[in-house]
N, C-alpha and C positions, 0 to 999 in steps of 0.2 A: 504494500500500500504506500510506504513512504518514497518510492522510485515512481511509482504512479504520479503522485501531490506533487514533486520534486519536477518532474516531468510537465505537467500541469501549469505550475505556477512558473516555470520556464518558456511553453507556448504562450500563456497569458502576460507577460512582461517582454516577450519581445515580441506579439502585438501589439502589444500598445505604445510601445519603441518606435515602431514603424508609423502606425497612425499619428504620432505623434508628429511627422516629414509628412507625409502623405496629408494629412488634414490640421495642420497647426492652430486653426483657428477658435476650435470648441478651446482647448485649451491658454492660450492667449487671453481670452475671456475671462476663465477663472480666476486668474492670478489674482495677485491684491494691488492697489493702486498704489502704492506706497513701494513695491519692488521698482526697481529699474529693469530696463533692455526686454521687456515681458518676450516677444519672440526669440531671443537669445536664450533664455531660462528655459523655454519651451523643449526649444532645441539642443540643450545640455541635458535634460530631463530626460527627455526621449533617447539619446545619446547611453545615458546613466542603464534607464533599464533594458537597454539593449545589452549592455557590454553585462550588468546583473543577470539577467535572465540566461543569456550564452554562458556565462561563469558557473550555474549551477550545473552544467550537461558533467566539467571534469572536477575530482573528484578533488585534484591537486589544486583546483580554485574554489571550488566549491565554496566552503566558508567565508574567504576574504568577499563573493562576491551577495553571499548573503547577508554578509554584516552591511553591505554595498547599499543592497535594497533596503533593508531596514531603515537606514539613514535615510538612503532615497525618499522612503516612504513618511517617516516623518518631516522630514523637509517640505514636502509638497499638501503636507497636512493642511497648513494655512490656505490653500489653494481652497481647499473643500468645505472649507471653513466658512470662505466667501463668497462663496457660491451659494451655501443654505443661506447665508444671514441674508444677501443682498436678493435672493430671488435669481439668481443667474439661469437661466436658460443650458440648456447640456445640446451642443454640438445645433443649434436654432430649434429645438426643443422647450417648450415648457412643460418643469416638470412639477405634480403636483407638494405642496411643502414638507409632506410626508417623507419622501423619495431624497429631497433634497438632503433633509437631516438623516433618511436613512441608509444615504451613503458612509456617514463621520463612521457606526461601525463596523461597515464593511470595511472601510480601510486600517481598522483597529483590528479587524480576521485579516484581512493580507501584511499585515507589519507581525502577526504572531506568528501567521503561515512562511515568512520569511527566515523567522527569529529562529525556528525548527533546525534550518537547516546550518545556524554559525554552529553546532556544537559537533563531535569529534565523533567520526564513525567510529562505532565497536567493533 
């Protein structure tokens, strides 16, 4: 099960690596007004869990690339943050305020589901 999840959260992170170049915009959107360069951030993001995501396939990165995403994934916390508070629309979507806020613990299950994988195979 755990090479499954591992697998899993590898195809899920380097899609959204990619949508991240491919569709920069939904993104863009989120950020907070207060960052600078927002499409630069987008694209270092996207960047980030792209190289996270490919890091967990070997076994000899593995960790380093999970501690990767963790970080990643709290870093971009604020992002999500301001999207519920402000009402931000997902990719020219409105979505209802439910949804919004109940993204915050979906990304509190993928920063745990990342967390799984910094520790030491047996």
């Amino acid at each position: 099960m755990t090479t499954f999840l591992r697998w899993l959260l590898t195809a899920i992170m380097v899609g959204s690596g990619v949508y991240h170049f491919a569709h920069p915009a939904p993104y863009v959107a989120m950020m907070p007004e207060a960052l600078p360069a927002h499409l630069a951030l987008v694209y270092i993001s996207g960047l980030a869990e792209l190289a996270g995501g490919l890091g967990l396939i070997l076994p000899q990165t593995r960790r380093l690339a999970a501690w990767g995403l963790v970080v990643l994934l709290v870093a971009i916390f604020p992002a999500n943050i301001n999207m519920a508070v402000n009402d931000i629309p997902l990719d020219g979507r409105d979505l209802p305020t439910w949804a919004l806020w109940g993204r915050l613990p979906v990304q509190a299950l993928f920063i745990a589901w990342a967390w799984r994988f910094t520790r030491r195979d047996r």
